[in-house]
N, C-alpha and C positions, 0 to 999 in steps of 0.2 A: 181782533185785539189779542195780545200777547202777554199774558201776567208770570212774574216772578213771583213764587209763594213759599217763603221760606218755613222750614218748620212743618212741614207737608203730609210726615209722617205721624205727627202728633194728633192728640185728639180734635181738637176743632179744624186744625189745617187738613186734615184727611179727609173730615166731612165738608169741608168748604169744597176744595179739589174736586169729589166726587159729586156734589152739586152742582159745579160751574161745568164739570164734562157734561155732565147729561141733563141741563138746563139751559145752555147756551154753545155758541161756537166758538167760542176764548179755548187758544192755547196756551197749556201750564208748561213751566217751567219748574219742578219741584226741587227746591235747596236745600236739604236735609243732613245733619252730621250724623243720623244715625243712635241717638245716647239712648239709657236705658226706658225713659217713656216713649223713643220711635218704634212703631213696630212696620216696617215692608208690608205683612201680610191685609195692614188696614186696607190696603189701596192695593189689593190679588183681583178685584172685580174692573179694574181700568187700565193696570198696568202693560199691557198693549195695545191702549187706544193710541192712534196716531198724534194727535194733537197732544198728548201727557207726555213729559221727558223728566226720568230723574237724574239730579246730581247730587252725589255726594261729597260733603262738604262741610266746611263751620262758618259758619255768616260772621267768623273773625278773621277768616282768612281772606286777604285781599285779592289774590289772584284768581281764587277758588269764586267770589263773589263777581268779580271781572266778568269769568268765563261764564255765570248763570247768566250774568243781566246782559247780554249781547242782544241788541233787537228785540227788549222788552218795554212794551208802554204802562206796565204798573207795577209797582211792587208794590208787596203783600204780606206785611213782617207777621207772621206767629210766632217765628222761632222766639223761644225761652224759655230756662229755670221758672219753672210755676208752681211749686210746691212749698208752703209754709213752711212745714217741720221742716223740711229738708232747708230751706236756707236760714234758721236756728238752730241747726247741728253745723253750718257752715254756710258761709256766705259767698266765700268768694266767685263759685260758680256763677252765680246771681249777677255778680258784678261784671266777672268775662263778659258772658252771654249774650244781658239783657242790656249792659249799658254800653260796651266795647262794642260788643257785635251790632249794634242799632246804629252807632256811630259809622264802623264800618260802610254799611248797607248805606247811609245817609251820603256818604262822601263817593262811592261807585254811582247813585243815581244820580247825584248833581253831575257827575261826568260821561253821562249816559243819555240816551234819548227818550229815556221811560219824561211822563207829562204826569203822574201821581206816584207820591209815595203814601203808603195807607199802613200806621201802625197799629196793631191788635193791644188793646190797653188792658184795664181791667178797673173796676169801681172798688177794688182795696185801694187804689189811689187815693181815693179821698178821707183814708180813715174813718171811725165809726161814726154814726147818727146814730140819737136815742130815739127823735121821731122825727117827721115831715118826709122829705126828700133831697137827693143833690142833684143839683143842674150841673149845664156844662161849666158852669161860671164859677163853681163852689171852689171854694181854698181845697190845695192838696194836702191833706196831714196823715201820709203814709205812718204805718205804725208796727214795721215788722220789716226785716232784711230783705223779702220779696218786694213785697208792693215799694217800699224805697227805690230801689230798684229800676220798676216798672215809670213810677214817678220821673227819675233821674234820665230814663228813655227817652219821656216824652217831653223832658225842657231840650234834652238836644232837637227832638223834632222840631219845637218850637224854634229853636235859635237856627237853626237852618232854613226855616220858613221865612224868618226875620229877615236875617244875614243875606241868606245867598238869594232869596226869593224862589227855594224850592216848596215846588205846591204838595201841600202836604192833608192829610183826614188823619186824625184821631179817632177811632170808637172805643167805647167801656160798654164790657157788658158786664152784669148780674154772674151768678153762679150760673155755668152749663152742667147738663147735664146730657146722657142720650149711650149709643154707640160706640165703643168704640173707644172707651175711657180707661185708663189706662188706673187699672187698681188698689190703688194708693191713695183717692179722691174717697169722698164718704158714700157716696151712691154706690158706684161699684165696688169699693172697701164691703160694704155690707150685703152689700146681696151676692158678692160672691161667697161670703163668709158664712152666709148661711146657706148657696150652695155645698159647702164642705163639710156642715156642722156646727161649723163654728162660732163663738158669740161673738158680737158687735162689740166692739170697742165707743162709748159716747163721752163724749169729753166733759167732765163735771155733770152738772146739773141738765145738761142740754138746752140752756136757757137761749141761748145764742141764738140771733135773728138772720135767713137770707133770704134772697129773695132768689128765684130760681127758676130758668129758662134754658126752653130744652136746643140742645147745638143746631138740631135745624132752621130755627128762630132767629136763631143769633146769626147762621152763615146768611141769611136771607136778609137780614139786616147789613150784614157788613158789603154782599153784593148790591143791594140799593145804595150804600152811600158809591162804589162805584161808578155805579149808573146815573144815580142824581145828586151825589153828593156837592156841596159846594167846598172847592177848593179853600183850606184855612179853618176847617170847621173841626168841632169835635162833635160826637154823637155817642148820648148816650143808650145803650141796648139794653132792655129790659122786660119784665113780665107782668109786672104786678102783683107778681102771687107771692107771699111772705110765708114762711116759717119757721118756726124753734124746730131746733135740732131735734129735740125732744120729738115732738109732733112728727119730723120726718121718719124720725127713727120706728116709733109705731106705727109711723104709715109702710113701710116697709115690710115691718114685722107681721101684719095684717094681711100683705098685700100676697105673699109666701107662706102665711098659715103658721106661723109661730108666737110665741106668747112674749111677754118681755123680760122671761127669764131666761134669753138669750142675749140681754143689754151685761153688758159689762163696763163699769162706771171705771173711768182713768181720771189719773191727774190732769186738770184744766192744762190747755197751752199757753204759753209764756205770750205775758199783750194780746191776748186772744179779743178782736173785734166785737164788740155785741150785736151791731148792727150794719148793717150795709141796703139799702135802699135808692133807687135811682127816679128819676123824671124824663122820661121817655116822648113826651111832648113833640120836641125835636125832629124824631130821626119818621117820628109818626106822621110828621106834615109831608112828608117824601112819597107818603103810600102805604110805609110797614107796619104792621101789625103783627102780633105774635098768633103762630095760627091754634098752636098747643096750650091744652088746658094742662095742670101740673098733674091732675088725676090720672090721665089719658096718656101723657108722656112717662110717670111713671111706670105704668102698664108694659108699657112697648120697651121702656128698657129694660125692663127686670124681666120678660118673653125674652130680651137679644140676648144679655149675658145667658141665660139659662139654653139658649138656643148654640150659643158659639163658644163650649166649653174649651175648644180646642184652640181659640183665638187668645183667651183670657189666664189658662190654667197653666200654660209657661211661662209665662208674666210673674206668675204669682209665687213659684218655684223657685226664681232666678234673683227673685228681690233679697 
């Protein structure tokens, strides 16, 4: 099998990549434009496997997309603007990106011989819950220029599933975390931050709820809906494991030996979500399970960044 994986460079697309090499015999086809959350160096441990090829490129560019999907039987959208603040200082990238460039991708595989198109969602789609959980069924009431966005993605997928009868998978997952995270995100925001000295930035009160699953969780999930997925489906990807911002932020601080006079209280974000919470039921009758406890995952990441200062500390430089 042959996958197109747009977006390759980025945090979850590079762990997924680097999963599917050395879990299976699928060759990648990597679609990457390169922007400043890609980094090359994620994927230095694969980049001369024979089966990995990258192309550089914008999943808005049609000919550029043409030239990846040649003799591919799946695509594999990551590619996207995924950063909150960032599409509240400005949207429009948001809209290129995630809604142009999805459209793009969606009309190259209907004229292609790829048999799945599989889009990478997110559970901001459904705006906040104060309790229970959301299914795949639940109303979308995005509440932020991202997730709108992501939203507006996933009714073209829809309508092209409808329309043309292109077989299509939606997943949503929870908050990732892990490897490999490109320092802008609150995990690595903070523990690099306190590699340097520096305090943590928590937004208001930290009251804010997520639920939170680590990226090898999620890529293992998103390769099961390949494998077993039923065409037309959506799946949702999740943990179970909840927490206040708050609570993350001393588990951090705890977790690196510092006290919480290195919290530095900021102004709340504009529509800031309180809660986001998934039902995982679903993608769990296929076989997945999440194999990371949140305790255990936070360990091993806050060991990676500390371990790959050399990965993470140009990143952080260049913003």
């Amino acid at each position: 099998m042959k996958l197109l994986v747009t977006g390759g460079l980025g945090f979850i697309g590079s762990n997924f990549i680097r999963k599917v090499i050395r879990e299976t015999d699928y060759e990648i086809v990597n679609l990457d434009k390169v922007t400043y959350a890609s980094n090359p160096a994620s994927l230095n441990d694969i980049k001369n496997e024979k089966r990995y090829k990258f192309i550089k490129g914008d999943i808005c560019d049609k000919e550029k997309v043409k030239e990846a999907i040649k003799d591919v039987d799946v695509v594999v959208n990551f590619a996207a603007e995924s950063h909150v603040d960032r599409s509240l200082a400005d949207f429009s990238p948001f809209i290129e990106t995630n809604i142009k460039g999805t459209t793009v991708l969606l009309n190259e595989t209907l004229n292609s011989r790829a048999s799945l198109f599989l889009q990478i969602s997110t559970d901001e789609v459904y705006g906040q819950i104060m309790e229970g959980f959301f299914t795949e069924k639940s109303l979308l009431q995005p509440r932020n220029p991202y997730s709108a966005s992501k939203a507006a993605a996933e009714m073209f997928v829809n309508a092209f599933k409808e329309t043309y009868g292109l077989p299509t998978i939606i997943t949503r997952s929870s908050n990732n975390y892990g490897p490999y995270q490109f320092p802008e995100k609150v995990i690595p925001l903070f523990v690099t931050n306190l590699l340097e000295g520096k305090k943590i930035p928590l937004y208001g009160e930290g009251k804010q709820i997520r639920e939170w699953i680590h990226v090898e969780d999620n890529c293992e999930g998103i390769l099961t809906t390949i494998k077993k997925g039923k065409k037309g489906e959506i799946y949702n990807i999740s943990s179970g494991e909840e927490l206040k911002n708050i609570d993350l932020t001393k588990a951090i601080l705890s977790k690196m030996g510092f006290g919480e006079e290195m919290i530095q209280k900021v102004e709340d974000r504009k529509g800031h979500d309180f809660r986001y919470a998934l039902d995982s039921k679903k993608i769990m009758e296929l076989g997945w399970k999440p194999k990371y406890n949140f305790d255990e995952g936070l360990k091993l990441t806050i060991d990676w960044y500390k371990q790959n200062e050399a990965w993470w500390k140009p990143l952080k430089e260049k913003k």
